[in-house]
C-alpha positions in Angstrom: -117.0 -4.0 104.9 -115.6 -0.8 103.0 -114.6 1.1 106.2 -112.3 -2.3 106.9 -110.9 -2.3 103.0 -110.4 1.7 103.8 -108.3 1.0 107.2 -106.5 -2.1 105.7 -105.9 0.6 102.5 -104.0 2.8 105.0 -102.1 0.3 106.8 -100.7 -1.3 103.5 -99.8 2.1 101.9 -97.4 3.6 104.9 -100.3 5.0 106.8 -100.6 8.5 105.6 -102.4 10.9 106.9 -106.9 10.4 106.5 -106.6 13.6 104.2 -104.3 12.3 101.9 -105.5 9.0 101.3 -108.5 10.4 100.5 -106.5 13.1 98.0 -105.3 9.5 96.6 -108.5 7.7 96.2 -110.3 10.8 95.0 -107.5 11.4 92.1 -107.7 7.9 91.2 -103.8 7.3 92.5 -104.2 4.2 93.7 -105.9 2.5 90.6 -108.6 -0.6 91.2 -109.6 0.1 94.9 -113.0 -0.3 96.0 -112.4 2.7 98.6 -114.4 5.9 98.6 -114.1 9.1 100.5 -117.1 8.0 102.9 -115.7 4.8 103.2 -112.0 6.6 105.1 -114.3 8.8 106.9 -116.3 6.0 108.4 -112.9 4.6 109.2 -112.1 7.7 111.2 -115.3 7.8 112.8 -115.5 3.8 114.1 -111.7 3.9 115.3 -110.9 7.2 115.6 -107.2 8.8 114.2 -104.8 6.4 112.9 -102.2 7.0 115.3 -99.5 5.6 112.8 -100.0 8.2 110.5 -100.1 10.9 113.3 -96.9 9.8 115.2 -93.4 11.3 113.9 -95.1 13.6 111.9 -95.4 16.7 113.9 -92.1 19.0 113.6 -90.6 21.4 116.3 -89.1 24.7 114.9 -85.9 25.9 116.8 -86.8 29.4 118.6 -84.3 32.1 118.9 -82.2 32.2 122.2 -83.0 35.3 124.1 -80.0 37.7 125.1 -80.0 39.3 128.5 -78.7 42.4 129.3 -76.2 42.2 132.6 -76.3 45.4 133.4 -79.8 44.7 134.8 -79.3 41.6 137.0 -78.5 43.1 140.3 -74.8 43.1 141.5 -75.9 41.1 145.2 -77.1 38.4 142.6 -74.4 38.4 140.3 -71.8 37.9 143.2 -74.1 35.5 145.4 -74.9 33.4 141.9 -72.1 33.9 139.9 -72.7 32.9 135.8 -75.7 31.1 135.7 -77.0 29.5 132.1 -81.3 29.3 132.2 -83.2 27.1 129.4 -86.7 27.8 129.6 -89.2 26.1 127.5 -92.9 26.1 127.3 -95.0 22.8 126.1 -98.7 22.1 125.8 -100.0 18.6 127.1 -103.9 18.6 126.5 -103.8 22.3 125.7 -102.6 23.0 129.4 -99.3 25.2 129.3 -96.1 24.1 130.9 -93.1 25.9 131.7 -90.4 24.0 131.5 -86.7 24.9 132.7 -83.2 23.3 133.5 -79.9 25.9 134.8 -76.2 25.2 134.9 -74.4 26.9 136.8 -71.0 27.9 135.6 -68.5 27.9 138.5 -65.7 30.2 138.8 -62.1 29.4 139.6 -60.4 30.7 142.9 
């Protein structure tokens, strides 16, 4: 009956994160809750992650753009393609790597 008072706990308080609400119960934050720390691990273990608390919480940093030297893109290309801009990203799904890329090409005036 804990392990429900525990999950109900993190629903009512803005579902943070199973290492925080325990921070809270252990430092007596929330005052006159009959949660313990074995209690929000039990809750983890029966249902798994609260996926509340995990969702819109994981932050992307912005990379630095990557400058390429013309001088070593051949010229047949450079004619045939013209400018050409490249985005190239890679993502992880599962732990499996993915490459992921999108081009414009700049076209020039006659």
């Amino acid at each position: 009956m804990n392990a429900k008072n525990a999950c109900d706990l993190q629903s009512i308080i803005g579902t943070p994160s199973t290492c925080d609400l325990i921070k809270y119960v252990e430092n007596s934050m929330i005052p006159n809750i009959p949660v313990t720390r074995q209690d929000i691990l039990k809750v983890e273990d029966i249902f798994g992650p609260n996926i509340r608390s995990i969702k819109g919480k994981m932050t992307h940093t912005k990379q630095k753009n990557v400058q390429v030297n013309l001088q070593d893109i051949p010229q047949e290309i450079m004619e045939k393609h013209g400018e050409v801009t490249l985005a190239i990203d890679v993502m992880f799904i599962n732990k499996i790597p993915f490459v992921m890329m999108t081009s414009t090409k700049d076209m020039k005036k006659n």
